[in-house]
C-alpha positions, 0 to 999 in steps of 0.5 A, spaced: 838 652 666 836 649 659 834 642 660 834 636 656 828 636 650 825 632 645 826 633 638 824 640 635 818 640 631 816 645 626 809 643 628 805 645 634 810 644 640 810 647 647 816 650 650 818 651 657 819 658 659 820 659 667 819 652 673 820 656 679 814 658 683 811 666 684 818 669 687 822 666 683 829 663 684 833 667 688 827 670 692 827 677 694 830 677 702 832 671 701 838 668 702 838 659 702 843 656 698 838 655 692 837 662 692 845 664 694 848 660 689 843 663 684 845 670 685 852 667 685 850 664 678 846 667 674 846 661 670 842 658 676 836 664 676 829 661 674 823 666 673 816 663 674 812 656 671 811 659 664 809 655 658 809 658 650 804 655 646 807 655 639 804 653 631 810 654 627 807 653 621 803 660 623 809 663 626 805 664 633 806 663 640 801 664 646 804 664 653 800 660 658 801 664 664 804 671 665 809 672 669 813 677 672 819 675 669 814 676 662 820 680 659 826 675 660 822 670 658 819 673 652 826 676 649 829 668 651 823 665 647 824 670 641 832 669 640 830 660 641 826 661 635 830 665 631 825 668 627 820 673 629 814 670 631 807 673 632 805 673 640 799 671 640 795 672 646 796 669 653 791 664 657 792 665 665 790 659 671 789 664 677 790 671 680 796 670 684 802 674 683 807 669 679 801 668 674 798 674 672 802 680 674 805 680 667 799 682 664 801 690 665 807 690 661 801 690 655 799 697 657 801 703 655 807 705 659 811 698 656 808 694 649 801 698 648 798 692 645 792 693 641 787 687 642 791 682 644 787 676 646 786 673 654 784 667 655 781 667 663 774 664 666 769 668 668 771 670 674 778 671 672 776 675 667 771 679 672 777 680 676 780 683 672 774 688 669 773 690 675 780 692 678 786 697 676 791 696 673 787 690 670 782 694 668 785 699 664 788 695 659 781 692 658 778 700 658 784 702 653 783 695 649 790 692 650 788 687 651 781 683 649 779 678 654 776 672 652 772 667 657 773 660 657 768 655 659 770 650 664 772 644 659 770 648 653 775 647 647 778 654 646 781 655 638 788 658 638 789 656 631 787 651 626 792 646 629 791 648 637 785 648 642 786 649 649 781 649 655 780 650 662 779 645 667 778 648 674 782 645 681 782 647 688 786 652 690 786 658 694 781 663 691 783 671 694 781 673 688 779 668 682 778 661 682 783 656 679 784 652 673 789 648 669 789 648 662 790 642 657 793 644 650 791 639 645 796 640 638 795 635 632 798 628 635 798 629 643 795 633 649 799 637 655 796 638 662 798 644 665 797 644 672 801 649 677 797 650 683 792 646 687 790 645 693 791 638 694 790 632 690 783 629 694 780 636 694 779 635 687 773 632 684 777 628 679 782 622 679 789 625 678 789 618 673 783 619 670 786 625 668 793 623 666 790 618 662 787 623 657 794 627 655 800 625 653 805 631 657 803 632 665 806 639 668 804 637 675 804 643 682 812 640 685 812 647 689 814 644 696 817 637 695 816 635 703 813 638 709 819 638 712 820 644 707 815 648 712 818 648 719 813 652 723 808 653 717 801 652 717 801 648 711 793 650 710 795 657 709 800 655 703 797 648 701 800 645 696 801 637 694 809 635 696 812 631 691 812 626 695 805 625 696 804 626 688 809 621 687 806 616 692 799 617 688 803 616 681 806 610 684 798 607 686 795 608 680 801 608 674 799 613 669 800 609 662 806 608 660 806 613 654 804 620 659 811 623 661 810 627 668 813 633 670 813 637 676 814 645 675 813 651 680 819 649 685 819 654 691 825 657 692 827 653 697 825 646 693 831 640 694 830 638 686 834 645 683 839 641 686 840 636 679 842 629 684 835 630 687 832 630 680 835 626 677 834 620 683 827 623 682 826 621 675 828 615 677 822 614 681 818 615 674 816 623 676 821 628 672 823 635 673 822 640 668 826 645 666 827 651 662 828 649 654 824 642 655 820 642 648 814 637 647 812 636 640 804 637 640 
């Protein structure tokens, strides 16, 4: 469901692609009332947390993260712009299924891309060498793989930087980051995954006050969400915790804070909860929200 934007820019936006967690809404196998009334209505259906990066004035776009539902969200994007736009490459936080799957829709088998730049760490990017299928279109030169320092500005275009910063969430396969895209006016953090909060080595405020836009992890929005979970296995901050941070130490007045990766099972796909949410300062994001950079 498209949500509400700011103003378009012909500028350097960002545009949000998918705000579900890895499985998507409706989940495979299962049938809660989201996921029930999602398949009842496939207006209501929402692919993984994904963002395009865009620079209208190059007619470019780069996606961060590359999700499953890669092919719908990349046909939505193109028929939002309305003119052809050059993909650019992708920048992805982590090895987990939601984030980096989509990458294989770039082999030989569906696109063929040739060269198509991704943004990873070090880590990420030796995973990917070092594992099939990833590892043949690295061989294949599908794709290029730039790695990224931690907090090192990565150019993307004259007028847009990105870079990485890393957090802590669980690493079966490669460690984590967030990335901060920075356009000619303002700056958006995009954080979808971490373990918790106190975990990290940096102040979620002190964070926040260097950007403008804050894409939060929202994927659970109580512990009563997991009955019978070990929350250690799948650890996440609720969005009540990540209100109660915000609400203890208020991000300045100009920050516009979002939650994104909603698991299936998550009360904010219904519109009231969000809306009793944004009252409280902390909005959900949406697919077609668009934020001028």
């Amino acid at each position: 469901m498209d949500g509400t934007q700011e103003k378009p820019s012909s500028g350097v936006r960002a545009v949000v692609l998918g705000t579900a967690q890895d499985g998507g809404r409706p989940q495979v196998g299962c049938f809660c009332p989201p996921c029930t009334q999602a398949r009842q209505n496939p207006a209501l259906a929402e692919g993984p947390s994904c963002l395009a990066l865009i620079d209208d004035r190059q007619r470019q776009f780069w996606l961060l993260d590359a999700t499953p539902d890669v092919p719908r969200q990349y046909d939505w994007l193109q028929e939002r712009l309305g003119v052809r736009y050059h993909f650019a490459g992708a920048a992805v936080t982590h090895a987990h299924i939601g984030h980096y799957l989509g990458l294989a829709q770039l082999g030989r088998e569906v696109v063929g891309a040739r060269g198509l730049p991704v943004y990873a760490s070090p880590a990420l990017a030796a995973f990917l060498m070092a594992n099939g299928p990833w590892s043949q279109l690295v061989r294949l030169g599908n794709i290029q793989l730039h790695t990224v320092e931690p907090d090192t500005p990565q150019y993307l275009s004259p007028h847009l930087t990105l870079a990485m910063i890393p957090v802590p969430h669980r690493q079966e396969f490669s460690d984590t980051m967030a990335i901060v895209a920075r356009g000619p006016r303002r700056r958006l953090l995009y954080l979808p995954d971490i373990d918790r909060w106190e975990a990290w080595d940096r102040r979620l405020a002190d964070v926040l006050a260097d950007v403008d836009i804050a894409l939060l992890d929202g994927t659970f929005f109580d512990a009563a969400e997991l009955p019978g979970r070990d929350r250690e296995e799948i650890p996440h901050p609720t969005v009540v915790d990540t209100l109660a941070l915000l609400q203890e130490h208020a991000a300045p007045s100009r920050v516009q804070v979002y939650v994104t990766h909603l698991n299936h099972s998550n009360r904010l796909w219904d519109p009231a909860e969000a809306a009793t949410l944004a009252a409280q300062g902390l909005k959900v994001a949406r697919r077609g929200n668009e934020h001028p950079l």
